[in-house]
C-alpha positions in Angstrom: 0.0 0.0 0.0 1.5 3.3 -1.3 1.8 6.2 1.5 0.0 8.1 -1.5 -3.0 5.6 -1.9 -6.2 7.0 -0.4 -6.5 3.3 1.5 -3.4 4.5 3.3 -4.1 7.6 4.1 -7.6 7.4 5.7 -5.9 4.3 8.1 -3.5 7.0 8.9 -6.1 9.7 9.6 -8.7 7.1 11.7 -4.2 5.9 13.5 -4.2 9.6 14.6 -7.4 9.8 16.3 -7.7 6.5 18.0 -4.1 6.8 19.3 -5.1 10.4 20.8 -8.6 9.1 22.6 -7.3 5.9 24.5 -5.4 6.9 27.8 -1.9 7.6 27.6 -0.5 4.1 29.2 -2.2 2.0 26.5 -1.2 3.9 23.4 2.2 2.4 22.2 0.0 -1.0 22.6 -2.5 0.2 20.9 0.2 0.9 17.9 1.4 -3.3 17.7 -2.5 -3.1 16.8 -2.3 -0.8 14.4 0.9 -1.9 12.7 -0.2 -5.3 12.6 -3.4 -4.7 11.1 -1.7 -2.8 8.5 1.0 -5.6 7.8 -2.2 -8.0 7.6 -3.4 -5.6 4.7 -0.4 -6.4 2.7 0.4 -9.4 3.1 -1.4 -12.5 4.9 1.5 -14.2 6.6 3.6 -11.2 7.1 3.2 -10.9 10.5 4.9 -13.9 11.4 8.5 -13.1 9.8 7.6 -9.7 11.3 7.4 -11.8 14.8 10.6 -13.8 13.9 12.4 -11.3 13.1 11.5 -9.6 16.5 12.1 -12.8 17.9 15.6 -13.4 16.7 16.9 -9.6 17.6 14.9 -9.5 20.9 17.2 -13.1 22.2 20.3 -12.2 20.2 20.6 -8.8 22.1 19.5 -9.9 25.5 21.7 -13.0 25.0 24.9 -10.5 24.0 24.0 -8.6 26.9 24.9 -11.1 29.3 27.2 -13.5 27.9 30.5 -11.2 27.2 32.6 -15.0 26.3 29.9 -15.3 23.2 28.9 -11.5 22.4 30.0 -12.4 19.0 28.8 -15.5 18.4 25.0 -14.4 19.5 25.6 -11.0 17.3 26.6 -13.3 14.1 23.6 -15.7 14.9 21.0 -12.8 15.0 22.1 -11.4 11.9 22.3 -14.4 9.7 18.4 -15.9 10.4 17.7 -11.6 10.0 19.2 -11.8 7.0 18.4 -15.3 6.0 14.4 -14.3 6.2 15.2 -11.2 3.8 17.2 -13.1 1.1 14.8 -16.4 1.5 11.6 -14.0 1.2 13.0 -11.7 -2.0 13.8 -14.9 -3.9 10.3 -16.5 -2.8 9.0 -12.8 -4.0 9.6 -14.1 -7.5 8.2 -17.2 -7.1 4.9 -18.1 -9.7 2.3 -20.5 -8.2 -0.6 -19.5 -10.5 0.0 -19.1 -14.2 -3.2 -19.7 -16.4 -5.6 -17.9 -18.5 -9.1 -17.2 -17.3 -11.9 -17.0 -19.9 -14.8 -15.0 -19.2 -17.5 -13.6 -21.4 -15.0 -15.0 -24.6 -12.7 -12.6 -23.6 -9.5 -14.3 -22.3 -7.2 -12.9 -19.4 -3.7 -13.9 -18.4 -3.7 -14.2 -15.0 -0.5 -14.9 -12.6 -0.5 -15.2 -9.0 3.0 -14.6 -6.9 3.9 -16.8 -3.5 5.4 -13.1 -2.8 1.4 -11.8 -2.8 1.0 -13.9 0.2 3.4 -14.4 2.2 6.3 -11.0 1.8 6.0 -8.5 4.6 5.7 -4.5 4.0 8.9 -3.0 4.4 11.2 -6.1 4.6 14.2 -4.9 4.0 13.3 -1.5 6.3 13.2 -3.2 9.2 15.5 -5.8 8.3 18.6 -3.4 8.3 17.0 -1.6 11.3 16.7 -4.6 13.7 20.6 -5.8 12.4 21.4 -1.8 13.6 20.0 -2.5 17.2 22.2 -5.5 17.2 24.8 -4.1 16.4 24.5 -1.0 19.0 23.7 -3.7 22.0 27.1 -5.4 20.7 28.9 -2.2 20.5 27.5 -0.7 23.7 25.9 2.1 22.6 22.0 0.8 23.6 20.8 -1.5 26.6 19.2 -4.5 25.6 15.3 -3.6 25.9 13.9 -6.1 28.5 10.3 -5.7 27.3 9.6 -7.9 24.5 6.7 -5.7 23.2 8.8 -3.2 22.4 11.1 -4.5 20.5 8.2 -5.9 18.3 6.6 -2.6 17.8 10.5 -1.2 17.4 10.4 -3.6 13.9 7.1 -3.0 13.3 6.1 0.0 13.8 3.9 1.2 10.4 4.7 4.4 9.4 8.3 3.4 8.8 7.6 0.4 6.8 6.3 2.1 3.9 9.2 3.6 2.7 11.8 4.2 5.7 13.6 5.7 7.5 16.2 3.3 9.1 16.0 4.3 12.6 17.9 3.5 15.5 16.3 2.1 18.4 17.9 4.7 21.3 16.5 7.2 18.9 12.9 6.1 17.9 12.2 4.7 21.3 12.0 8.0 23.4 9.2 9.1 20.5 7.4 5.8 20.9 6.9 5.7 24.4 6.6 9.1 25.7 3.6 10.9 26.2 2.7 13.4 23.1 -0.3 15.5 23.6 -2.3 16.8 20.8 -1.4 20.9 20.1 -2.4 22.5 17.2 1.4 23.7 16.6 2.5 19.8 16.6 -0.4 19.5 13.8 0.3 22.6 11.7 3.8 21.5 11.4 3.0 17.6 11.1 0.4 18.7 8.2 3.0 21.3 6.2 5.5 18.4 6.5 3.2 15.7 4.8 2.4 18.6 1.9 5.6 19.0 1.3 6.7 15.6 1.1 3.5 14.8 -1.5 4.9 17.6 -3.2 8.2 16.0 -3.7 6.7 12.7 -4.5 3.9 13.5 -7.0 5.1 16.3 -8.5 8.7 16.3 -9.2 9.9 12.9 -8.7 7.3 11.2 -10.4 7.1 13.8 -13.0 10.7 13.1 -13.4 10.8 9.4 -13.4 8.1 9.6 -16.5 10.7 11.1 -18.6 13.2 8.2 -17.2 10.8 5.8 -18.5 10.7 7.7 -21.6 14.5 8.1 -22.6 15.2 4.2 -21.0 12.9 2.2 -22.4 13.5 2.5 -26.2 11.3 5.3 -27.1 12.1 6.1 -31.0 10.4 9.5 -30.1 12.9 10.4 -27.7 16.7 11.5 -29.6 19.6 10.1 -27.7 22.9 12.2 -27.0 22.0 15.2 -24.2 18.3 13.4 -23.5 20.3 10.2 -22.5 22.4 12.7 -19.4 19.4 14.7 -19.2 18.2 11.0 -17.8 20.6 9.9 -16.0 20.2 13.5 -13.5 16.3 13.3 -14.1 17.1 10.0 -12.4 18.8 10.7 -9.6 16.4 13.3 -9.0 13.3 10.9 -9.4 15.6 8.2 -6.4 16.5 11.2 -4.1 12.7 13.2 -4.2 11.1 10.2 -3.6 12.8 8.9 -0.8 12.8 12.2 0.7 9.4 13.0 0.1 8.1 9.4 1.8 10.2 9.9 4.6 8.7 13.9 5.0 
């Protein structure tokens, strides 16, 4: 689900609201909920990689934590099966069960169906790289291993972030996860300017831009070559860096 679709956008709006009316104690449960429901929406069996994965980093940093003889070992443990589920799942992403034509009306339809369809979580890679970061900071010191399984689940799910990033680190995303925010118009105002902005980026220059990509690198007779190919290759980086920027905004 695109952070532009109008799906996604009115389960952010109804997010808001809900998060703001239950009491304060209950709300960063009440976002598992949310992010689960939303992984649900993408993908059917998502959740439970989503729970692995928690799973594995949750052990592997309490486990570093207090074994300083096999730090390394429980570090290099977690982050194979971490990375074992990403490069298991992006090949399975390419996987055809269902390949057959369906005839209805005499009109005929090719019709494939992807393993990937069912079984790939939202954001994979996101919080794939993110939960490998913890690890690494609990190996190197620089974070406590979080002694509240919970937390470390919504740290790897948390829904916002698997749409399209950031990579955050837990001793920075924590603090805004669990803290008390109350609802001010200023927090809103700004919150709202940033979301324009970054729709802005998106729809307007970087996918305007990547329509001429498509243009210059697929071929197009109508489309001369020589300064439109460079013209490309910046309209490019452009089209990588806006939209990036603009999901994260």
């Amino acid at each position: 689900m695109s952070i532009t679709a109008a799906g996604f956008m009115v389960f952010f709006i109804i997010s808001v609201i809900t998060y703001y009316i239950i009491p304060v104690k209950y709300r960063w449960g009440w976002l598992i909920v949310l992010s689960f429901v939303y992984i649900f929406s993408i993908s059917y069996f998502g959740a439970l990689f989503v729970i692995f994965t928690s799973t594995v980093t949750y052990f592997s940093a309490r486990l570093m934590e207090k074994s300083e003889n096999h730090k390394k070992a429980f570090l290099i443990g977690g982050m194979v099966l971490a990375f074992a589920v990403l490069i298991i799942l992006k090949y399975v992403l390419g996987m055809e069960v269902f390949n057959h034509d369906i005839h209805f009306f005499g009109e005929t339809y090719p019709y494939k169906i992807f393993m990937g369809n069912f079984i790939v979580p939202a954001g994979l890679s996101y919080y794939t790289l993110q939960v490998v970061s913890y690890m690494l900071d609990v190996y190197w010191g620089k974070t406590e291993a979080e002694k509240n399984y919970l937390k470390i689940l919504l740290f790897t799910s948390y829904f916002p972030q698997m749409v399209q990033g950031p990579i955050s680190k837990y001793s920075e995303l924590a603090p805004e996860l669990f803290k008390e925010h109350r609802l001010e118009w200023i927090n809103i105002k700004h919150g709202a300017q940033l979301m324009l902005w970054g729709l802005f980026k998106k729809l307007v220059v970087a996918d305007r831009a990547g329509t001429y990509v498509a243009q210059v690198f697929t071929n197009n007779p109508d489309v001369p070559y020589g300064a439109s190919v460079w013209i490309g290759f910046i309209a490019y980086g452009i089209q990588l860096y806006l939209d990036f920027s603009g999901g994260i905004d």
